[in-house]
Structures are given as structure tokens and as C-alpha cells.
N, C-alpha and C positions, 0 to 999 in steps of 0.2 A: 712804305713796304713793311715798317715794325710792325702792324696789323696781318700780315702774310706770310706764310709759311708753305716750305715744296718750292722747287722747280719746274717740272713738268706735272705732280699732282698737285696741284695748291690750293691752300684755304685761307681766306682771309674772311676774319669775324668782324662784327661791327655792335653796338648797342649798350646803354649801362644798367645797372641794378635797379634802378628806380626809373628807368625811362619808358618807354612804350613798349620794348620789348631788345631782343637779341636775335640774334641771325649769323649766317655766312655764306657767303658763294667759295664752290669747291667746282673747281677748272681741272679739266685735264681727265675727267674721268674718263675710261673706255666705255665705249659704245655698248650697248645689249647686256647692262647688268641689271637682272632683276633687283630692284630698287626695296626690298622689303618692308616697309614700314612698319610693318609689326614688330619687327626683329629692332627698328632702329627705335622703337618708343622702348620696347624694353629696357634698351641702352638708356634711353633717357629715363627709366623711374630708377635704376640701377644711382644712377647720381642726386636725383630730385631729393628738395627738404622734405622735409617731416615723413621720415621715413620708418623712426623710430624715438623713443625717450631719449635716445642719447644724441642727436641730431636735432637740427634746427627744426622748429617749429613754425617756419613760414610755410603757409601751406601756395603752393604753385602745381597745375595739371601739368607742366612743360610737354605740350601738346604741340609736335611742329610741325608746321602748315608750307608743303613744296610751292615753290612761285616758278620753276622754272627749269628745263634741263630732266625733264621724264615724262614720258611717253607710252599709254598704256602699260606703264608700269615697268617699264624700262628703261635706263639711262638713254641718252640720245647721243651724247659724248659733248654736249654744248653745257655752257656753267649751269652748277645745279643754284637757285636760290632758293635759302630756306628761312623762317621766320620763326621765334616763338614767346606770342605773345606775354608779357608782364599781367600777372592779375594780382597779386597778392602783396602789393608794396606796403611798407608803412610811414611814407618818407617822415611824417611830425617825430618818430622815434630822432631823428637825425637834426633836427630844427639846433638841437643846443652844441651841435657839435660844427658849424657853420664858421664858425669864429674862432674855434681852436686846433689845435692839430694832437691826432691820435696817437699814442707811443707805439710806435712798430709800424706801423700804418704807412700807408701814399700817399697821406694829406698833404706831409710839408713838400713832400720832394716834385709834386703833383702842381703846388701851387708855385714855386719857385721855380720849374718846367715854365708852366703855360700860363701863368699868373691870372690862373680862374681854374677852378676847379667842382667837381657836381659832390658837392658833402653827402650826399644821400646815396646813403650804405657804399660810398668809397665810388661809385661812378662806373668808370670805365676800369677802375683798380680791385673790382671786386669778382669774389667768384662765380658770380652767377657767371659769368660771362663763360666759363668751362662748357657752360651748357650747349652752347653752338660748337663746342668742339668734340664734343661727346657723339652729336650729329654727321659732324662731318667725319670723324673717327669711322661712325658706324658703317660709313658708307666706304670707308676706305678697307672695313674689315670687310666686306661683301667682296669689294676685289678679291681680296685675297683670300678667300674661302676657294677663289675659281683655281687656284695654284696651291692649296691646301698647305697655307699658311695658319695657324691658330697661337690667340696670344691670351695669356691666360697671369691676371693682376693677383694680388692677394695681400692683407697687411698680413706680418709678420711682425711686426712691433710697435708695442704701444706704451709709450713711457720707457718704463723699467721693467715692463712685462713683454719675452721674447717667445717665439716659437724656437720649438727645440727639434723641428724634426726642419728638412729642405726643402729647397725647387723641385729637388729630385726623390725624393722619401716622402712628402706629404702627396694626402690625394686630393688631385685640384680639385675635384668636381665635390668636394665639399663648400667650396670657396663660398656658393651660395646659401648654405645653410644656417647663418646663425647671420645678425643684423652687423657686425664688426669685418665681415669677410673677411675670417681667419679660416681655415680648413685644418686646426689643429683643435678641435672640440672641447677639450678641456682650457688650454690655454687661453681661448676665443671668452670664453667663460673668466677668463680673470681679468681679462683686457675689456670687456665689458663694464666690469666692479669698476674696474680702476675711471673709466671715463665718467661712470656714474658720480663715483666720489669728486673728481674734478668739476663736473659739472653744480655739486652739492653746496661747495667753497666757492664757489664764482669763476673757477681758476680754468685751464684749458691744460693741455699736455700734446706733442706730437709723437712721433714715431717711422716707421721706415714701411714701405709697400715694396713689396719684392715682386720682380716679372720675369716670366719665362715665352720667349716665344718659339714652336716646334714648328718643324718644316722646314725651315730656313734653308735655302736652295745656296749654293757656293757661289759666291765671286758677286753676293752685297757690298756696297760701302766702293767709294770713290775716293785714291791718294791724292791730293793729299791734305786736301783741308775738308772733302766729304766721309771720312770713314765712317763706319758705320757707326763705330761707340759714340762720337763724336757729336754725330747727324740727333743719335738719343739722346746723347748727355746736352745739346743744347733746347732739344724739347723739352725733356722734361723738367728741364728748370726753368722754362719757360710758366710752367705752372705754380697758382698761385701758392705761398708756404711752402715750394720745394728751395730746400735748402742746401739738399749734397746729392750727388751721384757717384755710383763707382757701378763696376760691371765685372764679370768672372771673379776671382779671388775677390777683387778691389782692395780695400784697405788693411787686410788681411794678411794679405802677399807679400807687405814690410815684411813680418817675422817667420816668411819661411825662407828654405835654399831658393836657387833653382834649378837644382839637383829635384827640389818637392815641388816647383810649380811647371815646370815645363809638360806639356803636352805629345809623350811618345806616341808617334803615328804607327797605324796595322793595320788589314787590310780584313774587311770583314765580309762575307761575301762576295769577293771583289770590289769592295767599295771600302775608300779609303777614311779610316777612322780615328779619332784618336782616346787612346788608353784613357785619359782624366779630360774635364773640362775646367780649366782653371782659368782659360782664356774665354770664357764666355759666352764661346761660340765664335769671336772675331779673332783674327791674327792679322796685322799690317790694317789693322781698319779693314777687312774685307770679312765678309763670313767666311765660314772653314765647314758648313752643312752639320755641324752641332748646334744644340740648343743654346738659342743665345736666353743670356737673361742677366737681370740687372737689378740695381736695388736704390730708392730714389729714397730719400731722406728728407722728413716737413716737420716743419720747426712747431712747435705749440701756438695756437690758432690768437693773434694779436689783440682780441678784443674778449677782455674778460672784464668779470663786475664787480671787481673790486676798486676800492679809490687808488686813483695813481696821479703821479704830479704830471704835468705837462707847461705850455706856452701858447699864450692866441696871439691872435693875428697883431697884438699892437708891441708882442715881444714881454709879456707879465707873464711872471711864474702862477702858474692857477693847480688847482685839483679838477681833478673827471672820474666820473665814475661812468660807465656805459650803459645805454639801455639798448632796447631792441633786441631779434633772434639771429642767435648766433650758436653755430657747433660748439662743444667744447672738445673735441676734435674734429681732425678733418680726416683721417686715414679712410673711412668705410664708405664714403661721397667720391673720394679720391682715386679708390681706386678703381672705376671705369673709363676716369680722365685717364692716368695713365696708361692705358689700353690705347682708348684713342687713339693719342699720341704716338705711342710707337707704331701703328696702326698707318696712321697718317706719313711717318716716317719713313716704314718699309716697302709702303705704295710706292713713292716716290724713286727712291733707292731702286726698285724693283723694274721700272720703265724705264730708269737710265739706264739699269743694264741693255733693257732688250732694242733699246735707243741704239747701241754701238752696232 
């Protein structure tokens, strides 16, 4: 089951970077959802390489092909399967990396796991594999379009270069506008530079993708080991290079009161609200019908071109230097995975409620 995720919506993916291709079957979907596919390729070039100069250079259509579980064009509510094929491998790039292990990488840990592992572009450890989740994401955002839920990703940070405006003061629907999906135009423009120059030196850099999701209906999230932060903060570090999560204030909330983080409730139309969101949208792990939103945190991208020391397989100190396409970041690929993911998450969350 480490390959699945959800309870009642669940996805589990299968396939590696260099193999024939990637997939997932997604169970549990409701019946009579228009199944978009246009909508869901979108999703999919939102994440695909070779997007731009500052991203990987492998060129892939990730065109995916349904096997099962839609019905003129409608979910059936039986498992969806979906495929999408591998064209654009280069495994000889990986021939010299067979016999040694990568510093940061899942080679060693991959190979002392299972004692074999697929060296070509990391196997089952690598991120193409987001790509079926980006699919099944998509189709889990279609549910919830029907209960007008929308979740909306965006980096916010890249390196030492921040945005300076919020979840709540920036305009999302810029998000698309510039290749780093920043929605703060000037800033996006320096986080750019900055990737270019990483990319220049051989070198990588990470940074933080911030999410906000609207609509959030009350009484998400299951006590006491489903809450909702919870349910997030283990997806999204479920994803490749995430490295930290926090949600509402998050690591912030050390250096105030809680005199300044508490959440005073008032009644706004007859509908009960609260004064600040500092809680995220959650309280006790359940939603509270505020905007939840969160901020996930990815480490600089493990495979850079410069010489680094390492160890192969007979236990000898060696040098490596890498070849092959590779981001020198991951934030602007990433952030539709994270979409996904919450996506994937609040489905789930969503049916348990109406489950009771």
C-alpha cells in the first residue's frame, strides 16, 4: 500500500523514469463526472519538461491515454486506469552511474531496501512519476469543482529571492503568467535570474510553493490521526524534494502571543467567521470554512554538475560529476503537483464526511 494513497478516493501510481511508461488507477471516484480531458492535459503540460530555459530539457508530450472507468465521457464510478507513455528517455546518460551511488539521491537507500535497483534516472525514485499524480490530482479537482472547491499553488520562494506580497494580497490568476509561477511580476523576474545563474554554475537551489484552497465547506479533517493538516502535511511530503510543511502562521507563530495568533470569531451575515486566519483554515484538525492554505518547502534539486565525492558499490571513495536533463530547480514543475495532492486529499476528506 506505500504506492496508495486515500481511503475511500484512492490513487495508487505504478511505473519508473526510464521504463515504458507511468500510470495510476484512481478508485472511488463518483459516478457522472464529466471526465475533461482537456482540462486534465492542461494539468499535465503545467508540470511536463522542457517547458522553458530554466527547466529540464527532456522533451516528453505526457499525453494520457484512459484504459478504463469512463463512459462517454463520463466517470462510471468503477477504477479509472490511466497510462502515459515514456518517449523521450536517455538511459546511456545513466550507464556510468550503475555502480555508484548519487549524494542526496535513493540510490544507496534504494539499493540496501531491495538490493537491485533501476539506476536509470533514479527508477521508481524519480519525479517523473508526479506525472500520474498530477492526472489523478486532475480528476480529483473535477470533483470538486461540483462543490466549488478551488485550489490555487504558486512559488513564493526561490533561493533568497521572496515574494513580498501574500495568499491573501497577491492576484492568483497571475500565477500563470510568467514560466516560475510566481504572481508577484517583478519578483518572478528576479527568481528567474536567480535560477538562470544556478543553472549557469552547474549548481540547483530550492525554495517554498505556497497554497491556498477557497470553498472549504466546515467539518474537513477526521480526529484524530486524519486531520486535515495532517492528511496535507503527509502528502505533500510525500512529494519528490519536499522537505518541510507548516500551514496557517506555521513557523512564524513561535515569535508571536496568543494574544496575536488566536482566531476571534463574529458573525458575518449570519455566518460565523473568524476576525484573522492564523489557523489556516483548520482548528482541531477539522476545517473552520476559512481559506485553508499552506506552504511546502523543497530542498535544491540533488543532481548538479559539478564534481562531488561519493562511493560505489565495492565501498571506494570515487568522484562524479552528472550528466543528463535535469531542473536546476524544481519550484515551477512543482507546483501543479502540489495542487494535485491537496486535491487528492480534500476528495477523500470530503466523502468521509458525507460517508457519516
Amino acid at each position: 500500500m506505500s504506492n496508495t494513497i486515500g481511503k475511500l478516493f484512492t490513487f495508487t501510481s505504478f511505473g519508473e523514469s526510464h521504463g515504458k511508461g507511468i500510470g495510476g488507477i484512481v478508485d472511488g471516484c463518483p459516478p457522472n463526472i464529466e471526465l475533461d480531458e482537456t482540462f486534465i492535459q492542461q494539468e499535465l503540460d503545467r508540470r511536463k519538461p522542457g517547458q522553458s530555459s530554466i527547466s529540464s530539457p527532456r522533451k516528453e508530450d505526457d499525453r494520457v491515454e484512459f484504459l478504463s472507468g469512463v463512459f462517454e465521457g463520463k466517470t462510471t464510478g468503477t477504477p479509472i486506469a490511466f497510462i502515459i507513455w515514456n518517449q523521450n528517455q536517455r538511459s546511456q546518460d545513466y550507464d556510468q552511474l550503475k555502480d555508484m551511488y548519487r549524494p542526496s539521491h535513493a540510490d544507496y537507500t534504494y539499493q540496501q531496501k531491495y538490493g537491485i535497483r533501476d539506476y536509470r534516472g533514479g527508477g521508481r525514485s524519480s519525479a517523473r512519476e508526479t506525472a500520474a499524480r498530477v492526472v489523478a490530482g486532475a480528476i480529483a479537482k473535477l470533483v470538486l469543482k461540483k462543490i466549488n472547491i478551488s485550489i490555487y499553488a504558486y512559488t513564493s520562494q526561490v533561493g533568497p529571492v521572496a515574494m513580498t506580497q501574500t495568499h491573501d494580497t497577491a492576484d492568483l490568476s497571475l500565477i500563470e503568467s510568467n514560466v516560475v509561477r510566481c504572481p508577484q511580476a517583478e519578483i518572478a523576474s528576479k527568481m528567474i535570474e536567480y535560477i538562470a545563474q544556478m543553472k549557469k554554475e552547474g549548481d540547483s537551489t530550492g525554495g517554498i510553493i505556497t497554497c491556498v484552497v477557497k470553498g472549504v465547506p466546515v467539518g474537513l479533517g477526521e480526529p484524530v490521526f486524519d486531520k486535515l493538516h495532517a492528511r496535507l502535511a503527509t502528502a505533500m511530503l510525500s512529494i519528490n524534494a519536499a522537505h518541510g510543511f507548516d500551514y496557517g502562521s506555521g513557523f512564524k507563530g513561535v515569535t508571536m502571543k496568543g494574544s496575536e495568533t488566536n482566531d476571534a470569531f463574529m458573525l458575518e451575515d449570519g455566518h460565523v467567521k473568524t476576525r484573522t486566519n492564523h489557523s489556516g483554515g483548520v482548528q482541531g484538525g477539522i476545517s473552520n470554512g476559512e481559506d485553508v492554505y499552506f506552504r511546502v518547502l523543497f530542498k535544491p534539486v540533488a543532481t548538479i554538475f559539478q564534481k562531488q565525492d561519493t562511493i560505489n558499490k565495492d565501498l571506494k571513495e570515487i568522484e562524479i560529476q552528472a550528466r543528463g536533463r535535469h531542473d536546476p530547480c524544481v519550484l515551477p514543475r512543482a507546483v501543479p503537483i502540489v495542487e494535485a495532492m491537496a486535491a487528492l486529499t480534500l476528495v477523500d476528506l470530503w466523502l468521509i464526511s458525507k460517508a457519516k
